[in-house]
C-alpha positions as CSV (number, residue, x, y, z in Angstrom):
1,X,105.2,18.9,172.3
2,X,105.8,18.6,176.0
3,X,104.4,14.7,175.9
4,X,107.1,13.5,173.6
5,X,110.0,15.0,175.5
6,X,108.5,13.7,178.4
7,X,108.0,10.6,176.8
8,X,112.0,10.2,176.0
9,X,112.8,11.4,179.5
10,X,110.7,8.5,180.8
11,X,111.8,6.0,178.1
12,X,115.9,7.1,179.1
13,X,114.8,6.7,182.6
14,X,113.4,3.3,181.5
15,X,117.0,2.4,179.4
16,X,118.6,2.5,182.7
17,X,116.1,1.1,185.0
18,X,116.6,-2.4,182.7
19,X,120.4,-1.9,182.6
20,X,119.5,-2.3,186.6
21,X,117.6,-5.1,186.5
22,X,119.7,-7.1,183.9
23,X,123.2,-7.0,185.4
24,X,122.2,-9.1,188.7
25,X,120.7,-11.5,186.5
26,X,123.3,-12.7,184.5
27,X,124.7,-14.9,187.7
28,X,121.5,-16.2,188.0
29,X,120.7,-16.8,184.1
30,X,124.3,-18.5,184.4
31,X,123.5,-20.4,187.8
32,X,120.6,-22.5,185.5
33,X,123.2,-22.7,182.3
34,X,125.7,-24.3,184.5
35,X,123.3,-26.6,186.7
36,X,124.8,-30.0,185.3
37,X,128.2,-29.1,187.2
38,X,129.2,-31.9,189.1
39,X,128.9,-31.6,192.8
40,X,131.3,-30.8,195.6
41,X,132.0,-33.3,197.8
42,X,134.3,-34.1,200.9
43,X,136.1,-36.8,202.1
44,X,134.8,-39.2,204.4
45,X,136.2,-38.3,207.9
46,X,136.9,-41.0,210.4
47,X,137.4,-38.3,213.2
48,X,133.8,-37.6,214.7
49,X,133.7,-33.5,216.1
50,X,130.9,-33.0,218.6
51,X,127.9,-31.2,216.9
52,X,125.3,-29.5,219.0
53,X,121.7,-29.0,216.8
54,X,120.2,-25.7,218.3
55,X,116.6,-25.0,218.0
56,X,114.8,-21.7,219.3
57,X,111.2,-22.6,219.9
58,X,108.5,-20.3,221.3
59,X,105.3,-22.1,221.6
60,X,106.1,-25.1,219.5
61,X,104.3,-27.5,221.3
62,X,102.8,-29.0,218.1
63,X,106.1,-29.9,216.5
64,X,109.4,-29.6,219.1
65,X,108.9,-33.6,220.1
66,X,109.1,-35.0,217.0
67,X,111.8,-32.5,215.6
68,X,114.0,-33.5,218.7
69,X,113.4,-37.2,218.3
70,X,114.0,-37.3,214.6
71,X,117.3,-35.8,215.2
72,X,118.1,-38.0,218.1
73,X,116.8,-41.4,216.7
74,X,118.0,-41.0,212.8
75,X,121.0,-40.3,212.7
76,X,124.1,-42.2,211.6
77,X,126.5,-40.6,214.0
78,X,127.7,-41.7,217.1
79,X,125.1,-40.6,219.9
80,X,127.9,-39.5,222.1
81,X,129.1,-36.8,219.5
82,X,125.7,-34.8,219.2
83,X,123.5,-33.2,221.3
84,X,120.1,-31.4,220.9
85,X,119.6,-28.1,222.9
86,X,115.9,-26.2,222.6
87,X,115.9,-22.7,223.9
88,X,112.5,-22.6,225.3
89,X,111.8,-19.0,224.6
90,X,109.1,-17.2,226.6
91,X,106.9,-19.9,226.0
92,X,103.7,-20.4,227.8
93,X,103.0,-23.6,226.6
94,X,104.8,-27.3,227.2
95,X,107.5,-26.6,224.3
96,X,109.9,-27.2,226.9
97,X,108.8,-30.1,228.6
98,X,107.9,-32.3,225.1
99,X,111.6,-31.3,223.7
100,X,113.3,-32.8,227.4
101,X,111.0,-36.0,227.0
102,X,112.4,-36.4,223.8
103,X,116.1,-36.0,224.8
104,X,117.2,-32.4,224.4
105,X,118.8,-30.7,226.6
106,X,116.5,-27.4,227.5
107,X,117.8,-24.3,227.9
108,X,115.0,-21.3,229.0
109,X,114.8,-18.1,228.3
110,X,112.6,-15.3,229.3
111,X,113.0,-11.9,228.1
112,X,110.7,-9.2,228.5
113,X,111.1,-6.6,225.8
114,X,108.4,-7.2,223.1
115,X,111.4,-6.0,220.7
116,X,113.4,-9.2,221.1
117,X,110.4,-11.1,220.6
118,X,112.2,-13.1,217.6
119,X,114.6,-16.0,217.0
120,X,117.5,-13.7,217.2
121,X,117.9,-13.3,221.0
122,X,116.8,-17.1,222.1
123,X,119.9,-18.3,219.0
124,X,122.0,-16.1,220.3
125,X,121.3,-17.0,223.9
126,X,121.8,-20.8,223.4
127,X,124.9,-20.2,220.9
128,X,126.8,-18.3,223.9
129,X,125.9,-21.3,226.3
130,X,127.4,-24.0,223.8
131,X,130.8,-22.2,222.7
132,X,131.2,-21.8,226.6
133,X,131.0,-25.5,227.2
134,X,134.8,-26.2,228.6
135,X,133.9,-29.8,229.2
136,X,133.9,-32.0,226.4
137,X,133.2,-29.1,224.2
138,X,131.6,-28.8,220.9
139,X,133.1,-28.3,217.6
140,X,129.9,-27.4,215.6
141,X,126.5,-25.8,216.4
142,X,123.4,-26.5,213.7
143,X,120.6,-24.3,213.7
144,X,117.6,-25.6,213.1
145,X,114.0,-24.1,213.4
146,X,111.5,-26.0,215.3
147,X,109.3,-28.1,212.7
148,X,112.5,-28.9,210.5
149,X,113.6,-32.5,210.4
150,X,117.0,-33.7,208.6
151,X,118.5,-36.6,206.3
152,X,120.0,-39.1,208.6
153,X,123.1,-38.5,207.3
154,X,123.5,-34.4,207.9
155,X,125.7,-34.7,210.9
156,X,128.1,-37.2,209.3
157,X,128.5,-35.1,206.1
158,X,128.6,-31.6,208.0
159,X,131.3,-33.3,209.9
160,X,133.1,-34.6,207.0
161,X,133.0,-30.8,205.6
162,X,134.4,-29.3,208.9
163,X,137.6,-31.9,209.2
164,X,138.3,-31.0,205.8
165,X,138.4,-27.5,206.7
166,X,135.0,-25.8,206.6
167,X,134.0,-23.4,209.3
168,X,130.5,-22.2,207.9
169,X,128.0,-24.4,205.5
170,X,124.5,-24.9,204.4
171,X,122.5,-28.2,203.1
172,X,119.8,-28.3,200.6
173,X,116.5,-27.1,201.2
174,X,113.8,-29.4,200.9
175,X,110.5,-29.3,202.7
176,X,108.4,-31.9,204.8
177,X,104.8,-30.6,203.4
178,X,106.3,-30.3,199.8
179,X,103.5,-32.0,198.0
180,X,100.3,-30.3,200.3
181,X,98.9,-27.9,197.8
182,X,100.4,-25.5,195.0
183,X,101.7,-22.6,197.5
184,X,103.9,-25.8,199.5
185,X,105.6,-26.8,195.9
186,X,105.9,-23.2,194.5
187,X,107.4,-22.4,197.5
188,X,109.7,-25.7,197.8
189,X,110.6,-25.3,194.1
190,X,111.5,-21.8,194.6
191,X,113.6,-22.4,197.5
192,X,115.1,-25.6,196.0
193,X,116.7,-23.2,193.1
194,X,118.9,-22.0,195.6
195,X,120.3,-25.4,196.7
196,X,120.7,-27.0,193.5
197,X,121.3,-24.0,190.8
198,X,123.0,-21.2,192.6
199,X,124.9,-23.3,195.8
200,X,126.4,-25.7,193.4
201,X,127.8,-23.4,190.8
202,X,128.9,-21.0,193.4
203,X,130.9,-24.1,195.1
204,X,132.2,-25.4,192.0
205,X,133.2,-21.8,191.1
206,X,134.7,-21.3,194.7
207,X,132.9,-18.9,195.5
208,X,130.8,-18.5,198.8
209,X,127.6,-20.7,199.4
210,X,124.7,-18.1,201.0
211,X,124.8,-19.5,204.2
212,X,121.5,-18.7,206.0
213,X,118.1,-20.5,207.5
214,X,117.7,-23.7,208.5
215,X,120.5,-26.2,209.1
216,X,123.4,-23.3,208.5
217,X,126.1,-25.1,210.3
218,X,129.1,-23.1,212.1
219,X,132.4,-24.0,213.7
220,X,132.9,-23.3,217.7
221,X,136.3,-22.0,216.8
222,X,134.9,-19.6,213.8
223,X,132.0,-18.4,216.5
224,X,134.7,-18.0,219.3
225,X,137.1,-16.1,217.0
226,X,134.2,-13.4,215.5
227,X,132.8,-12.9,219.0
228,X,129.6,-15.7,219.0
229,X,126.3,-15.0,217.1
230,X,126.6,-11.1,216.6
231,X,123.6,-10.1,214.6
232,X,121.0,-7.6,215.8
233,X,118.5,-7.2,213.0
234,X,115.5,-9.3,212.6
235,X,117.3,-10.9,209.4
236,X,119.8,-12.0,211.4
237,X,120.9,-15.5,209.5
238,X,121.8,-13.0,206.4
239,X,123.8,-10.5,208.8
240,X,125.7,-13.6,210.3
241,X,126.5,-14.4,206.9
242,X,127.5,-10.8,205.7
243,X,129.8,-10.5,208.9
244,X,131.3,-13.6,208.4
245,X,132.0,-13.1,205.0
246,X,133.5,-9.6,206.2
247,X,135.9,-11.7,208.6
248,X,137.1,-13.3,205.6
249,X,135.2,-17.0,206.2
250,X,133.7,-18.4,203.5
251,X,130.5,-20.3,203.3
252,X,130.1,-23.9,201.5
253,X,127.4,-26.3,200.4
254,X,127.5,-29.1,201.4
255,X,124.7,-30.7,198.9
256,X,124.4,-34.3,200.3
257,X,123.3,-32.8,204.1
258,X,119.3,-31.7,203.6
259,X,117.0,-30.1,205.8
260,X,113.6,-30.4,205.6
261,X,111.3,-27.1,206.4
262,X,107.8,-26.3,206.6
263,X,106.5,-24.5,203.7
264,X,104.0,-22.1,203.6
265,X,100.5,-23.6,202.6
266,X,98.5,-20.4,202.1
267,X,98.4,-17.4,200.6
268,X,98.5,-15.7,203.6
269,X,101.3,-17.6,204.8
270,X,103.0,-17.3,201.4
271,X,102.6,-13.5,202.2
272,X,103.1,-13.2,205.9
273,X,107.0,-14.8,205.3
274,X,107.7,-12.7,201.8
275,X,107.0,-9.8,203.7
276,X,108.8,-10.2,207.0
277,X,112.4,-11.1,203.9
278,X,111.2,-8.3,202.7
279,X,111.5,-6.1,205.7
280,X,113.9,-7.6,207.2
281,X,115.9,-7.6,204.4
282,X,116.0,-4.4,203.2
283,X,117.1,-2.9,206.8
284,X,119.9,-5.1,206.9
285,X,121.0,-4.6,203.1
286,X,121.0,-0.5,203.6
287,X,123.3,-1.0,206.0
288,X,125.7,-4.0,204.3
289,X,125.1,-3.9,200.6
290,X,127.3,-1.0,199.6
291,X,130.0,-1.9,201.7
292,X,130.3,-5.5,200.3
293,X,130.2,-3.6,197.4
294,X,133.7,-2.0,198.2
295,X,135.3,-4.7,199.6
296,X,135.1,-6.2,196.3
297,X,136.6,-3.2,194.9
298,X,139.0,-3.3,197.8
299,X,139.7,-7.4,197.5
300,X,139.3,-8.1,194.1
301,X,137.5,-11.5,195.5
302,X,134.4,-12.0,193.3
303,X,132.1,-13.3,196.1
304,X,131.4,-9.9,197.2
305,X,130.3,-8.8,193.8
306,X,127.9,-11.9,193.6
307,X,126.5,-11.3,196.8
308,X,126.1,-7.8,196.2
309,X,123.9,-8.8,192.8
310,X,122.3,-11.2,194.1
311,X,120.7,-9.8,197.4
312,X,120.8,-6.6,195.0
313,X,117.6,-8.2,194.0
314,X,115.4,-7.0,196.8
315,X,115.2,-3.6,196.0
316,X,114.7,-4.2,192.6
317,X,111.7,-6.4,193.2
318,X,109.9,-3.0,194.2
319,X,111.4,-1.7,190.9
320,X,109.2,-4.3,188.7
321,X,106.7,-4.5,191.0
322,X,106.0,-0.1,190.9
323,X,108.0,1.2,187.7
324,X,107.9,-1.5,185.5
325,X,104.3,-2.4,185.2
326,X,103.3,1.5,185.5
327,X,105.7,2.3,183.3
328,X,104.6,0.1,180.6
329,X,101.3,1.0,180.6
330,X,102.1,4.9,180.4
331,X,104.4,3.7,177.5
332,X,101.8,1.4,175.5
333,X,99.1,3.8,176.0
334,X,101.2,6.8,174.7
335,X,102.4,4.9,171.8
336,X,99.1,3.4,170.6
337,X,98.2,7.1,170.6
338,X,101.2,8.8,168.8
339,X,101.0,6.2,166.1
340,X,97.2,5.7,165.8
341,X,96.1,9.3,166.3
342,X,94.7,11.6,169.0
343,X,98.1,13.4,169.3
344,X,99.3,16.5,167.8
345,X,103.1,15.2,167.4
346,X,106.2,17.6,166.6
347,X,109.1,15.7,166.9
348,X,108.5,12.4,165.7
349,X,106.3,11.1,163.2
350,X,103.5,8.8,163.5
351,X,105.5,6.0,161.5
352,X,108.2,6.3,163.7
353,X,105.6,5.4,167.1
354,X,104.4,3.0,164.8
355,X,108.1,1.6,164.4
356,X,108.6,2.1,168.6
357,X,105.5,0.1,169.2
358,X,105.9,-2.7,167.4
359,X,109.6,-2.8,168.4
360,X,108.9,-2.7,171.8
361,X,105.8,-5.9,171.5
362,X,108.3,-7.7,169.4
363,X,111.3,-7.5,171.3
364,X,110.2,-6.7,174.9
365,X,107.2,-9.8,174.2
366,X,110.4,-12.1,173.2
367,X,112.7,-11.2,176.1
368,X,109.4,-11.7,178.6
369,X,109.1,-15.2,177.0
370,X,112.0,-16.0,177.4
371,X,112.6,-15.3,180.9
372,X,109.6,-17.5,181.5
373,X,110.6,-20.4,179.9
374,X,114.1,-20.4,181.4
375,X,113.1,-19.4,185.3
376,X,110.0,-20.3,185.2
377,X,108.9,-23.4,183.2
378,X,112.9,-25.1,182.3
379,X,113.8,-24.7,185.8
380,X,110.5,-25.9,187.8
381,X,110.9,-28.8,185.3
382,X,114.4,-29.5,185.7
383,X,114.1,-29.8,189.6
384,X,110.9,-31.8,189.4
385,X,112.9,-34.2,187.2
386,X,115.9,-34.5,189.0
387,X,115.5,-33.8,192.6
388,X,112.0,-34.5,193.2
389,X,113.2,-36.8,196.1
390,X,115.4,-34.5,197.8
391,X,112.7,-31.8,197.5
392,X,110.6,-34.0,199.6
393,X,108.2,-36.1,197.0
394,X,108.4,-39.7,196.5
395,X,106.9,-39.7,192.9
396,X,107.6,-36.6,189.9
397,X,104.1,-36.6,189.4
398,X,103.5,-35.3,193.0
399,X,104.7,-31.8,191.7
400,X,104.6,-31.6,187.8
401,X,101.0,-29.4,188.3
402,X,103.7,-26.6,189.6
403,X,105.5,-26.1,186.3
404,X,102.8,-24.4,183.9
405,X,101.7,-22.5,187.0
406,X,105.2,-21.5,188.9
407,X,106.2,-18.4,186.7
408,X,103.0,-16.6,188.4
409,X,104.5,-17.5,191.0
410,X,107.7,-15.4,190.5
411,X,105.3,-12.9,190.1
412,X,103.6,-13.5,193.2
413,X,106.9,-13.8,195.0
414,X,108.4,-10.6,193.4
415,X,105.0,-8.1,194.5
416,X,104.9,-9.7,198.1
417,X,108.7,-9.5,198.8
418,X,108.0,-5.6,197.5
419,X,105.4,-5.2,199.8
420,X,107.7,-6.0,202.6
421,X,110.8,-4.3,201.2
422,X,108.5,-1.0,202.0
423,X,107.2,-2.0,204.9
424,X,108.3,-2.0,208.8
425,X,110.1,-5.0,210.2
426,X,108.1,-7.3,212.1
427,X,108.2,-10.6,213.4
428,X,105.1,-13.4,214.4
429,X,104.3,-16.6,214.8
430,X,104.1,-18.4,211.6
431,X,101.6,-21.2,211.2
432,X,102.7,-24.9,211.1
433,X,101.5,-28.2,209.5
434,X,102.9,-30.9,211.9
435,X,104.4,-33.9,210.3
436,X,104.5,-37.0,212.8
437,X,108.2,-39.0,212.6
């Protein structure tokens, strides 16, 4: 009958579609296996590089002071070798006025053109300014977003990674709200896995730290060599990172140096920033992802490949989020029917749907299980155990109600991110939860 050889069509179809889906995850099923490798550190440097912290802000009136001032008052470096520059950026509010009373040096710019209304152009603006500094230049510029505040000793440690050779690096990601409500430590939990899972393996394994987001560090030398900040899409931390990797630099984590973010403490929020990876995201890899593809054909250097499966995961989020969950219902339906009665079969007998069915509840139910327990549950527990201070919480107990609850959070993550993946790139103003110093 014309429904079973449909039915295999859709079921080969399927085969494949999970062949898709499984390869990119064996980094990341290894990236939890591995997480008790011992981290990377650098030697302690007793030459102190000038660092310039860079903050676009665009109406950030509510957080740019004490950002500015936490930088400026905490940290154990020598004031003389760090400044803080805000790139007040068509603002219409007192952004830049708060961020000069609390030390920075302010750099404005207006630009008209609602299409570079994003944190590209004002980055890019004040990264040009700094690397042409000719007196007492800078050796290192720090991005940071407005509301983010850093461990006191980021500079020092960023510092002690560059004399020993590093040109690009990230810090952990921790968040200041981490503890607000279940979206903040989802979202900090999720973002954590990053830091302490993937970074550390990838450094111990030598291969390149994802360098993008807050506190992604880079060397004046490295930004004058590659032609400055030369993105032009509105995922433009990623694209820095792809090119750079392109130009043969490699990016490194250094683990010690945390920033501190705003999480999102909605569902809306939650949504709103999924969606604008999502878009983002998917513009940038259509363009990028096939050719790091080749150069790891063409190099033989494994960091392409494990970029390429990695961000490889934001198109298949649309796959499990549209195929997956439709297909499995077609499939469920069809085979409750074949081996139950109400079809007139031809091909296979009813034992053998009975066989399928049970197969598939058995095994798929096992492998689903799994999954859960390992990125979900053992994971969210892990971190909460072990990093719950870097994360941003002063007891465990602050975030153990996010474990039984974070695997619907992948969930949530993976349809919202989906969403976004089909849907125009757009940037706005993303609410924040001010956190006085």
């Amino acid at each position: 009958m014309w429904y079973e050889i449909l039915y295999r069509v859709l079921s080969i179809i399927n085969y494949a579609v999970l062949i898709m889906i499984a390869i990119p995850l064996i980094p990341q099923i290894c990236y939890v296996l591995f997480a008790f490798v011992k981290k990377k550190t650098w030697e302690k440097s007793e030459v102190k590089g000038r660092i310039a912290f860079l903050i676009p802000a665009h109406n950030e009136a509510d957080v740019i002071y004490d950002t500015v001032k936490s930088v400026i008052d905490k940290q154990n470096y020598p004031r003389d070798k760090f400044d803080v520059f805000v790139v007040a950026d068509n603002c219409t509010d007192n952004t830049a006025e708060l961020a000069e009373k609390a030390g920075a040096i302010v750099l404005i710019h207006n630009d008209p053109d609602p299409a570079h209304h994003m944190a590209l152009y004002p980055l890019k603006y004040g990264v040009e300014h700094i690397i042409n500094i000719t007196e007492n230049p800078y050796d290192l510029v720090v991005h940071l977003d407005a509301d983010n505040h850093i461990n006191d000793d980021f500079a020092s440690l960023m510092n002690d990674a560059y004399q020993g050779g590093v040109d690009l690096a990230r810090p952990y990601e921790g968040a200041l709200n981490a503890t607000q409500n279940f979206f903040t430590k989802a979202c900090t939990v999720f973002y954590v896995f990053e830091s302490r899972y993937g970074s550390r393996v990838r450094e111990r394994l030598h291969l390149a730290a994802h360098v993008n987001g807050s506190g992604a560090t880079m060397s004046v030398r490295m930004l004058k060599a590659t032609g400055g900040y030369d993105s032009v899409t509105i995922s433009d931390d990623a694209e820095f990172y792809f090119n750079r990797l392109f130009d043969g630099y490699k990016g490194h984590f250094v683990e010690d140096a945390i920033v501190y973010e705003d999480m999102p403490s909605s569902l809306k929020d939650t949504y709103n920033r999924n969606k604008r990876i999502g878009s983002g995201g998917v513009k940038l890899l259509k363009t990028k992802l096939l050719k790091m593809l080749g150069k790891f054909f063409t190099t033989g250097k494994l960091s392409f490949l494990e970029v390429f499966l990695t961000y490889s995961f934001l198109f298949l989020t649309v796959v499990l989020s549209t195929w997956i969950p439709l297909f499995y219902i077609y499939n469920f339906l069809y085979l409750g029917f074949a081996a139950y009665g109400g079809l007139e079969l031809s091909i296979y007998s009813a034992g053998y749907y009975q066989m399928i069915l049970w197969n598939t509840i058995i095994i798929g139910g096992s492998i689903l299980i799994g999954l859960f327990v390992l990125f979900g549950y053992l994971q969210a527990l892990f971190l909460v155990l072990t990093d719950y201070k870097k994360i941003g919480a002063k007891r465990r107990r602050e975030l153990i109600s996010v474990v039984l609850l974070f695997p619907f959070f992948l969930i949530l993550y993976s349809v919202t991110i989906s969403i976004g993946a089909m849907s125009k790139p757009t940037w706005g103003k993303v609410s924040r939860n001010p956190k006085k110093s």
